[in-house]
C-alpha positions, 0 to 999 in steps of 0.5 A, a space after each residue: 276823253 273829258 266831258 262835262 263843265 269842269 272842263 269849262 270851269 262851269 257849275 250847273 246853275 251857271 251853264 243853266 244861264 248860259 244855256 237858257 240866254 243861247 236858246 231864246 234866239 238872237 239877240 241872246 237877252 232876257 230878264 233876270 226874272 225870266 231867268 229864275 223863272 225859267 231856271 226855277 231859282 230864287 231871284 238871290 240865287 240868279 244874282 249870284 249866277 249872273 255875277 259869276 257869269 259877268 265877272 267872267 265876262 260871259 254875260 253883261 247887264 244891259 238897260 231894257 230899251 222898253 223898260 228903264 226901270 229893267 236890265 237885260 242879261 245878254 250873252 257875249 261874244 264869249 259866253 256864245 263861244 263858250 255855250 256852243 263849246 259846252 252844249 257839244 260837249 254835254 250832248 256827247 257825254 250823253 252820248 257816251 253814258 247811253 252808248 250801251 243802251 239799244 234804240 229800244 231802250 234809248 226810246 224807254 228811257 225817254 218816254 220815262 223821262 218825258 213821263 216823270 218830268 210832266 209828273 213833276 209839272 203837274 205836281 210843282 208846289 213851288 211855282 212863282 205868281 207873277 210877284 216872283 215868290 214861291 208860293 207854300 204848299 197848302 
């Protein structure tokens, strides 16, 4: 059985995209800058992703009905089509990788998950002010 994006000629960054457009719920929009921010990528990087996604016909830029000034990245039919597809194939590469592991065990490894990423929260040094740029650590 093949799992992972290979299968779907995705990269992490790009299936983070598509995923992140997927769980804001319909009409499947955000901004670019809730994009990076969500995805903790520069605004540059963000552009490179959604114009691999777009050029792919996945996502498209739209003009944001409440801001002229703004786009709006919007999941396509096919994007959709391919989210869903890809979001079910990692959840069952999980599943394979865990298999071995008892509900005991599962239940540990994501209280310690859990753990390390409320660690890495409260210790981010890159986190964005509302201009967008990283911020140094002190």
């Amino acid at each position: 059985m093949v799992f992972g994006l290979c299968q779907f000629d995705l990269i992490p960054g790009e299936f983070g995209v598509l995923i992140e457009l997927r769980l804001s719920g319909p009409p499947y929009r955000l901004t670019p800058t809730q994009l990076y921010n969500r995805l903790l990528v520069t605004s540059g990087g963000m552009t490179g992703r959604i114009d691999k996604l777009e050029k792919r016909e996945y996502v498209r830029r739209i003009p944001d009905p409440n801001d002229r000034r703004s786009l709006l990245v919007e999941l396509t039919e096919r994007g959709k089509e391919l989210i869903n597809e890809a979001a079910c194939s990692q959840h069952r590469m999980e599943e394979h990788i865990t298999q071995s592991l008892s509900p005991d065990e599962k239940g540990q490894l994501a209280k310690l998950l859990r753990k390390l990423l409320v660690d890495l929260e409260a210790h981010d040094c890159c986190s964005r002010p509302v201009g967008g740029e990283r911020q140094r650590p002190e």
